[in-house]
N, C-alpha and C positions, 0 to 999 in steps of 0.2 A: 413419187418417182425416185429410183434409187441413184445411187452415186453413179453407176455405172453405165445405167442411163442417162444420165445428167451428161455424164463427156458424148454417149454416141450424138445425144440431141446436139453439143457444143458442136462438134466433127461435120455432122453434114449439114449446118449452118452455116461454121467461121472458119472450118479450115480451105485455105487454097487446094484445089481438086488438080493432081500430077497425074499426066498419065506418063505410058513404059517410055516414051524418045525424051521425058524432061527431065534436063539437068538438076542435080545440088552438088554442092563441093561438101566433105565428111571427109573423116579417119580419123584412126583410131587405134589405140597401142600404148604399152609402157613406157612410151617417151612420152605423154602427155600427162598432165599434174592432175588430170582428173580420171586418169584412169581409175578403173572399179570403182566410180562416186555412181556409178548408175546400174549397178546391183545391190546396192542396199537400199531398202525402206523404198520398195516397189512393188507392184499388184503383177503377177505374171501368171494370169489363168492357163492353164497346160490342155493341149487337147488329147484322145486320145495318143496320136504319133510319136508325140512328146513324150508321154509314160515310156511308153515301151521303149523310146530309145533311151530314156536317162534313167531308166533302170538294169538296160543292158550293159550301159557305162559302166553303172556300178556291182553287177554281177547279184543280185538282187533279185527277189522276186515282185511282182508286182505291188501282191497286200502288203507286204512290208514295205516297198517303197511309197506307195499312200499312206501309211498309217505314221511313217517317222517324218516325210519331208512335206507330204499336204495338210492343207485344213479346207474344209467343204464352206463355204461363209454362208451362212441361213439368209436366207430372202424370201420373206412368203409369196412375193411376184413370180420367182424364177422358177419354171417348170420343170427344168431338168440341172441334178446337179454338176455342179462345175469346180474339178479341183484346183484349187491355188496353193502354188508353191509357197510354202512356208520359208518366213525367214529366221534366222536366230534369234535367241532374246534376249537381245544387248541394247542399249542405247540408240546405236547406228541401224539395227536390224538391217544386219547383211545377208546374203546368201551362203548358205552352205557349203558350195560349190565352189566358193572365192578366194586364191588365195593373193595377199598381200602384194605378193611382187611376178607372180606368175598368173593372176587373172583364172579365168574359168578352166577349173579343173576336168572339166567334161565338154570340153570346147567342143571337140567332134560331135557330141549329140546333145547338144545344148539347145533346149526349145526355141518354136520357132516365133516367139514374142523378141527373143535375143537376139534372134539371127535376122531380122527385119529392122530392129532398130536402126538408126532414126525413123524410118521409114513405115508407116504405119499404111491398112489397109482397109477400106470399108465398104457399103453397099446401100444404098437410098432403100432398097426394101429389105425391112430386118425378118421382112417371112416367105420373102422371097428365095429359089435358090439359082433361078439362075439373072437377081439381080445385074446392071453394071455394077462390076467393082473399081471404085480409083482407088487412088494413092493419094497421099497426104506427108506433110515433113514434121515430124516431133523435134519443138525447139527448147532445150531447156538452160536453165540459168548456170545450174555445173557444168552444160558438155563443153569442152574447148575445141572438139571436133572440129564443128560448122567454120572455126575460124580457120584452117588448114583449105591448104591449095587443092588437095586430088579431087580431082571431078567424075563423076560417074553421069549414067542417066539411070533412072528406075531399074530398067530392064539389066542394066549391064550388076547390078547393086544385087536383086534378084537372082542373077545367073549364078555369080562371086558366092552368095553366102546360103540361099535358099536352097536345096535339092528339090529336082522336080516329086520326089515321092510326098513332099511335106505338101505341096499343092494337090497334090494326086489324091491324100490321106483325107487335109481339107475338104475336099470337095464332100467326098463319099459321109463325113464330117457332118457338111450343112444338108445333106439328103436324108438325115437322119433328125439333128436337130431343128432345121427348117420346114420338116414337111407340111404338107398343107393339111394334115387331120388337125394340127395345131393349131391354125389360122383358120378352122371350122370349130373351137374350140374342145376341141380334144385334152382329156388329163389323163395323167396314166395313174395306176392305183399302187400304192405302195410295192407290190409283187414285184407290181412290171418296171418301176424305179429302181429298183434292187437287180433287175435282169438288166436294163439299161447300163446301170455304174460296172457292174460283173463283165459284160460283154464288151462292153468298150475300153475300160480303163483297169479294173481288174483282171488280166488275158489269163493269169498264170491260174486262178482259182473258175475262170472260164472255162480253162482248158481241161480243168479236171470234172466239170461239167459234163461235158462231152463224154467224156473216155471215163468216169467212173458212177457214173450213174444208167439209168433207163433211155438216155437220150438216143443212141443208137437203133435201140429194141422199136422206137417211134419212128423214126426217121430216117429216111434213104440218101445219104451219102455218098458220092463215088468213092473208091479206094483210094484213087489218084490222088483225089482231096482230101480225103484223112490222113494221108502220109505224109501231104504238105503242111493240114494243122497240127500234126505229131511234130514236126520237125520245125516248124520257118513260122516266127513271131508277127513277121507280116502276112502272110498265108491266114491267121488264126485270126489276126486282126478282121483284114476283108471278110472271112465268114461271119464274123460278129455282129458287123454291118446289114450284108444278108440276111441273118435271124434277124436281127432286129426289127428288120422293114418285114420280115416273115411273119413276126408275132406280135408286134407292136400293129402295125398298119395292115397285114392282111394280105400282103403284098407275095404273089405265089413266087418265092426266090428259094424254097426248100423241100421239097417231096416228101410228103407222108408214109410210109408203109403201109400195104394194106390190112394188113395183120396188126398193126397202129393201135386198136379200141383195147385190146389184154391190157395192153400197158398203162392206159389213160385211165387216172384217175376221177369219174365222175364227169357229166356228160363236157362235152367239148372245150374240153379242159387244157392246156399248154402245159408242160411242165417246167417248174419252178426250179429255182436254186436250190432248195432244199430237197428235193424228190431226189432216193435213192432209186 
């Protein structure tokens, strides 16, 4: 069992289950002695939403923003990879992101592991997607938070810091990574891992996907929707979603052309990342 296994098992064991009306008292700011102690030497797996917005922060394109700020951690268990924010390599292993006296330099689009803290979220069925989810409180020995007066409940902590599209994102999220071809034991083959990480987390070498290759010539598009994945980074995202459940699971979310076979290479064939 892995580490990260190891805590979901601890989680829907030992932790007290919160739902949206239950109180905690929290805050949190540069008037506390421990501010920025809980961005350094932390695991903060990023989901697709995440990329794309804290590489919009930094004016970036996708692959380079995975290539300088992630590391992929090898797991021969985990079926689909999962980037984690890299931290510096220094003693403290802090974030990148962090500065000394001014805290998250990309606060506005700062993933949503950040923006949940203390507050953590989980699901009794890990292949489930439309488990219950509770809530759960992350207690740690640096936060001096928990000792301050403001009180929230779940829901009001959720409104304050979460935007609804990160939920929205989520969701569309575990209909991809949760599906049930998984839970019938479904692997994907190297190809279709590589369309996976491209389509979701790689947007920007996605998108050239689309628009510089045969993918058009195969597949019927509306205009409407090309204009939006040409232009709007969440537009391109939601398509990726689509494909994905299109090519991965079977799942009819994208129209063929019928002129479609010129293009395809060898019989019922998908095309790849590589195909000009």
């Amino acid at each position: 069992m892995t580490e990260i296994e190891d805590l979901k098992e601890q989680i829907l064991k030992e932790y007290p289950r919160l739902g949206l009306e239950d109180k905690f008292k929290f805050e949190c700011g540069p008037h506390l002695e421990c501010f920025n102690v809980c961005c350094s030497d932390v695991n903060i797996f990023l989901t697709p939403y995440d990329v794309l917005q804290m590489r919009k922060a930094l004016n970036i394109d996708s692959t380079n923003f995975l290539s300088k700020y992630t590391i992929i951690p090898f797991d021969k268990k985990q079926k689909l990879p999962v980037p984690l924010l890299d931290m510096k390599k220094t003693e403290t292993k802090e974030c990148y992101f962090v500065d000394a006296e001014k805290g998250c330099t990309i606060y506005d689009h700062r993933p949503w592991p950040c923006r949940m803290y203390p507050i953590g979220s989980a699901s009794p069925g890990e292949t489930e997607v439309h488990a219950e989810q509770f809530y759960f409180m992350m207690h740690e020995d640096h936060c001096k938070g928990h000792q301050r007066s403001r009180e929230w409940s779940v829901k009001e902590w959720l409104e304050d810091q979460v935007p609804n599209e990160y939920a929205e994102f989520g969701e569309l999220f575990k209909r991809v990574t949760l599906h049930p071809a998984f839970a019938q034991g479904k692997d994907l083959a190297p190809p279709q891992i590589d369309m996976y990480w491209t389509a979701l987390y790689d947007i920007d070498k996605f998108k050239k996907f689309i628009f510089e290759s045969t993918f058009l010539q195969r597949f019927d598009i509306e205009d409407d929707r090309l204009d939006a994945i040409r232009e709007n980074d969440e537009d391109l995202l939601l398509f990726g979603f689509d494909w994905l459940r299109f090519s991965l699971f079977g799942e009819k979310r994208i129209q063929i052309r019928p002129d479609a076979d010129k293009w395809i290479k060898g019989k019922d064939a998908k095309p790849s990342i590589k195909d000009g």
